[in-house]
C-alpha positions as CSV (number, residue, x, y, z in Angstrom):
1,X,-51.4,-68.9,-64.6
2,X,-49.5,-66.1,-66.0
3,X,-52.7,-63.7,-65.1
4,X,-52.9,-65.1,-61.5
5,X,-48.9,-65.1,-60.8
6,X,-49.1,-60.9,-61.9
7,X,-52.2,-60.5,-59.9
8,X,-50.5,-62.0,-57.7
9,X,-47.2,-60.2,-57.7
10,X,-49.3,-57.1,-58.0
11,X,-51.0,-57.4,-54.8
12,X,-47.7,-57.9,-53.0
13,X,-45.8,-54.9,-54.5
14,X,-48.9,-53.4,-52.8
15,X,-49.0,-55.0,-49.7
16,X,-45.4,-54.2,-49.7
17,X,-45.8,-50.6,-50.6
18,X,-48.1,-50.0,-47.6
19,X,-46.4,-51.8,-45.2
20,X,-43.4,-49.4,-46.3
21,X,-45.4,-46.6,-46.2
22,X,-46.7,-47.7,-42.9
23,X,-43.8,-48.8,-40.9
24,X,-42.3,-45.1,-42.2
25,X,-45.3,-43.0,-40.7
26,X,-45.0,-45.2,-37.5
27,X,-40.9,-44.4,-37.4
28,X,-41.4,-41.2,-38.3
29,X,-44.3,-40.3,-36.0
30,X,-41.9,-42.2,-33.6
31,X,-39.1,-40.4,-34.2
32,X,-40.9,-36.8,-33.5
33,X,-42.4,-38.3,-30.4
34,X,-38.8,-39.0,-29.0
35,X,-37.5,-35.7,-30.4
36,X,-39.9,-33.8,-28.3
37,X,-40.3,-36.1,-25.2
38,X,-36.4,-36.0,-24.4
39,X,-35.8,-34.7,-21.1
40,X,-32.0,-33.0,-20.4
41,X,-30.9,-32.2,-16.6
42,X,-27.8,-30.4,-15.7
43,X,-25.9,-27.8,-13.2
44,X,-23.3,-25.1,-13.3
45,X,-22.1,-22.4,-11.2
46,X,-21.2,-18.9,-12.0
47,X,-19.3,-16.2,-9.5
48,X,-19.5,-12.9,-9.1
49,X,-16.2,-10.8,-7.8
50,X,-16.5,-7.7,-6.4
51,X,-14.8,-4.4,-8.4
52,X,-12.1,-2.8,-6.6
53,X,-12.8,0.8,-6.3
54,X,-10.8,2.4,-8.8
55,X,-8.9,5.6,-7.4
56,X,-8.3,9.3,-9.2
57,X,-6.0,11.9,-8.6
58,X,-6.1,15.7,-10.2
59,X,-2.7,16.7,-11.5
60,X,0.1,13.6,-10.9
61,X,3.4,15.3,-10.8
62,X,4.3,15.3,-14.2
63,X,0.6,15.1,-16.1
64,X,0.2,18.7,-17.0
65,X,-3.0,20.5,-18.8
66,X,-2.8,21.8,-21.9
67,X,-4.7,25.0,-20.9
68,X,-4.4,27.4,-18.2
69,X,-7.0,28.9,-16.3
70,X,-8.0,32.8,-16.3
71,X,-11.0,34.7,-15.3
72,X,-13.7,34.2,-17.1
73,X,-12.6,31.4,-19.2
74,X,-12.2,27.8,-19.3
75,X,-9.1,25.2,-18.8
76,X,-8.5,21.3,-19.1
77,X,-8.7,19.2,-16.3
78,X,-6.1,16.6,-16.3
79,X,-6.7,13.4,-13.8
80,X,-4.7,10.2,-13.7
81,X,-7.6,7.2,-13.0
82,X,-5.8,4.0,-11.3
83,X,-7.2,0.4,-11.9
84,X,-6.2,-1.8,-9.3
85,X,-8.7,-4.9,-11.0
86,X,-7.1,-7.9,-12.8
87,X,-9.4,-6.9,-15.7
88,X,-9.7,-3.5,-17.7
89,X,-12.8,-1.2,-17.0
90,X,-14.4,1.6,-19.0
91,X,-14.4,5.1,-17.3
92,X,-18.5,6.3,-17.6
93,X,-18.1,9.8,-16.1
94,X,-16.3,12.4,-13.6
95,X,-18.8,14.4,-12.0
96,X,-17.8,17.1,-9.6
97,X,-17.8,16.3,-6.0
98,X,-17.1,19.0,-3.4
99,X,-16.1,22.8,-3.5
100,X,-13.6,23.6,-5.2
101,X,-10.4,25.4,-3.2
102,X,-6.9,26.8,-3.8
103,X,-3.7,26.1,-2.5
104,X,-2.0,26.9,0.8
105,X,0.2,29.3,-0.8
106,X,-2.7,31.8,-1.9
107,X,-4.9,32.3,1.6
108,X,-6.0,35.8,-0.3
109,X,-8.0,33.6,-2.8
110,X,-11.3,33.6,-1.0
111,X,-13.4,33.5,-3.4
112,X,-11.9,31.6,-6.5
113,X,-14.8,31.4,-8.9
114,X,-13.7,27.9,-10.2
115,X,-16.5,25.2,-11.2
116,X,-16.0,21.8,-12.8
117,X,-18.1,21.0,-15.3
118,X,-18.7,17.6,-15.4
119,X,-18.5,16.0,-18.8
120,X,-21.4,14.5,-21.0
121,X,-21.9,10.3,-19.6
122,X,-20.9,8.2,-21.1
123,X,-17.6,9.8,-21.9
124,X,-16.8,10.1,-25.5
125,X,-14.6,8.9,-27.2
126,X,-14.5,6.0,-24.3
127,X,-11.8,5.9,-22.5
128,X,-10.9,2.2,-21.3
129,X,-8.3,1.7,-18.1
130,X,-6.1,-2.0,-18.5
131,X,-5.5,-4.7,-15.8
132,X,-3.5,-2.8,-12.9
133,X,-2.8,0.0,-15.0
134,X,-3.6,4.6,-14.9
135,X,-4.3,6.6,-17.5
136,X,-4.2,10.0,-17.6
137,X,-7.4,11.7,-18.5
138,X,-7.7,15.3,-19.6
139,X,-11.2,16.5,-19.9
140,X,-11.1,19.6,-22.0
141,X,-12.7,22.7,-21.0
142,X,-13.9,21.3,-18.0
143,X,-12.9,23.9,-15.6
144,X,-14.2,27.4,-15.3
145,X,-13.6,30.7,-13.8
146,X,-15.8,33.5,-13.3
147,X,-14.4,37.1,-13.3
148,X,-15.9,37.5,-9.7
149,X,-12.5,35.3,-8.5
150,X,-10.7,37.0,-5.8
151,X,-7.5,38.9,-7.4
152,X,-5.3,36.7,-4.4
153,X,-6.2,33.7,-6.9
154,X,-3.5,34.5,-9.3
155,X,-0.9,31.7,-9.7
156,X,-2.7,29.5,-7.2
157,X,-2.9,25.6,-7.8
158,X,-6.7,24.3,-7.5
159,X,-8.1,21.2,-5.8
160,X,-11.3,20.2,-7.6
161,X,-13.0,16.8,-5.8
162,X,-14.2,14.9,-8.1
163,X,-15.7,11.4,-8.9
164,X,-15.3,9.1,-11.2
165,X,-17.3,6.2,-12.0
166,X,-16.0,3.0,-13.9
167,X,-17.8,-0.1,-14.7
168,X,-16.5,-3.3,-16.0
């Protein structure tokens, strides 16, 4: 009897090991089939504002270059940039935009030999504008003139279009 009741008790420890071992494959085998049949649905919505243009202005009463300009050498370019966004943008680059003229006070400068050079895109170091905020900008070196400028330039104030582009 003793033989029979450990054969016994053998065969279920068995029968209970594979049906263990069985009902864990089918769980498991389960489990991965439910991991990767799950199906998600869902929405959302995203807007897109439009920039406002920021402005720039050469030479704000008050912002003064550090540099003056002469004939056949080069001067900073000061320009006050204006960010009328509720969020701050990066300025990329000024790039000339237009000919470059002198005040009403000097009608002898006819020729004034003046050319912006536009600075290296993106600018460095960056220059970053706040929410509804200007900085002044000065972009050194960034005017030239050439000794060909008409001797009625001397003293004469210079307009020099330019453009600048900012991004968000």
């Amino acid at each position: 009897m003793t033989r029979s009741l450990k054969r016994s008790s053998t065969r279920l420890a068995a029968r209970t090991a594979a049906a263990t071992i069985t009902l864990c494959l089918v769980t498991g085998a389960g489990g991965a089939y439910a991991y990767w049949a799950t199906v998600g649905a869902g929405s959302g919505t995203a807007a897109n504002g439009t920039m406002a243009t920021v402005s720039v202005e050469a030479l704000v009463a008050g912002d003064i270059p550090q540099t003056t300009l002469v004939p056949g050498s080069t001067a900073d370019v000061a320009v006050r940039a204006h960010n009328p966004n509720g969020y701050a943008v990066q300025v990329y680059a000024i790039r000339g935009n237009g000919a470059v003229t002198a005040d009403a006070n000097h009608p002898g400068c006819t020729t004034t030999g003046v050319t912006f050079v536009d600075p290296a895109a993106p600018l460095a170091p960056a220059v970053r504008i706040p929410a509804n905020s200007s900085v002044l900008i000065t972009l050194p070196g960034a005017a030239t003139m050439s000794t060909a400028s008409s001797s009625g330039c001397q003293g004469a104030t210079f307009s020099l279009p330019v453009t600048l582009e900012a991004r968000k």
